[in-house]
C-alpha positions as CSV (number, residue, x, y, z in Angstrom):
1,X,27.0,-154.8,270.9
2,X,29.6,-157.4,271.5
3,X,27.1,-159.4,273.7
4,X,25.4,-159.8,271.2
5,X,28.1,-161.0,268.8
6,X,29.3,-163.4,271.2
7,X,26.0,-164.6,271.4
8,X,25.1,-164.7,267.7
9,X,28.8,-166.1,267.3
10,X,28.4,-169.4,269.8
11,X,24.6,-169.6,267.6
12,X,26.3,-170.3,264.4
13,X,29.1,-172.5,266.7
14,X,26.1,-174.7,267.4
15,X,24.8,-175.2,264.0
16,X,28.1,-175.5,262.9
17,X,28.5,-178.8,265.3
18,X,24.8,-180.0,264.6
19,X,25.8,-180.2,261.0
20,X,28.8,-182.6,262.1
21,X,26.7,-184.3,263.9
22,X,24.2,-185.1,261.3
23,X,26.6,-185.8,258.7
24,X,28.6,-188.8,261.1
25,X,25.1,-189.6,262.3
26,X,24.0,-190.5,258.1
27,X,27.1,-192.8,257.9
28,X,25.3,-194.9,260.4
29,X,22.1,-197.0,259.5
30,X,19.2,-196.4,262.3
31,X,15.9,-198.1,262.9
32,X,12.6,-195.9,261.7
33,X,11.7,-195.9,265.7
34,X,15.2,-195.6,267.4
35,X,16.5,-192.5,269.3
36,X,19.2,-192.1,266.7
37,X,17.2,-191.8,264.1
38,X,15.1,-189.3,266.2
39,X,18.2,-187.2,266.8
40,X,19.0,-187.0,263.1
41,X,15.0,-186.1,262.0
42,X,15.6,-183.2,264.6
43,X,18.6,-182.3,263.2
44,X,17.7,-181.9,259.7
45,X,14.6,-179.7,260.2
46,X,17.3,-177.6,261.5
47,X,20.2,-177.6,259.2
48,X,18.7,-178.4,256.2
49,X,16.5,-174.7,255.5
50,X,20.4,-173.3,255.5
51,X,21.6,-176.0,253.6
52,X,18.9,-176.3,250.5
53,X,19.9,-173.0,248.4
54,X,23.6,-174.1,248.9
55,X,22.4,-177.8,247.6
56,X,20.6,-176.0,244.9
57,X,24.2,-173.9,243.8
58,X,26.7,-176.8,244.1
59,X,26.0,-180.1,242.7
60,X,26.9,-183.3,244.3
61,X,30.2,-184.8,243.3
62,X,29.7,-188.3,241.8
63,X,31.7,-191.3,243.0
64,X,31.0,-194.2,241.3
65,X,27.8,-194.8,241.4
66,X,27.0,-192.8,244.7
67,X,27.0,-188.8,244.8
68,X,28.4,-187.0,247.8
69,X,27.1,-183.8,248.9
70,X,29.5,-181.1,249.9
71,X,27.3,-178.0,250.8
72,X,27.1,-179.0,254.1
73,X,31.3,-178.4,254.3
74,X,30.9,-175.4,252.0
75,X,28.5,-174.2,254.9
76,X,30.8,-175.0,257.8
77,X,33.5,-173.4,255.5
78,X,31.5,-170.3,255.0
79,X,30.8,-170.0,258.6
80,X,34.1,-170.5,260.0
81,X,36.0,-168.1,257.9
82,X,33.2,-165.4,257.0
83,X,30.4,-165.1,259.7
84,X,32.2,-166.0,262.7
85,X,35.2,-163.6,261.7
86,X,32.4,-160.5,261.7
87,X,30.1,-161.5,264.3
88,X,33.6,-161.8,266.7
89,X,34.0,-157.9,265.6
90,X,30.3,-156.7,266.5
């Protein structure tokens, strides 16, 4: 069993850094055809099935005339201090 939480537990490490990645990755503006751009479209087929019923319970914070979404921090939040802590024990 703890093979398998080791393995389940550098999974959710992963996501946990390809949700980092995406959110420094939006901060930058990218050509429709450029690699970056790419990268991020990969990115959020990935993250963003976790991340919609979190988007769905917390509403963006507005700022100005902006809004800034927080789930993805709520899900790296969640991870690091729930999952990680039980998969670790498997």
């Amino acid at each position: 069993m703890h093979a398998i939480g080791t393995l389940l537990a550098g999974l959710v490490q992963l996501f946990i850094l390809a949700m980092i990645v995406r959110a420094v990755l939006s901060w930058f503006p990218a050509d429709q055809d450029s690699p970056v751009r790419r990268i991020a479209q990969v990115l959020d087929r990935l993250i963003n099935p976790i991340l919609r019923p979190l988007q769905r319970l917390i509403p963006p914070i507005r700022l100005g005339g902006s809004h800034l979404d927080i789930s993805f921090i709520v899900a790296i939040l969640l991870a690091q201090w729930i999952i990680l802590p039980i998969l670790h024990r498997l």
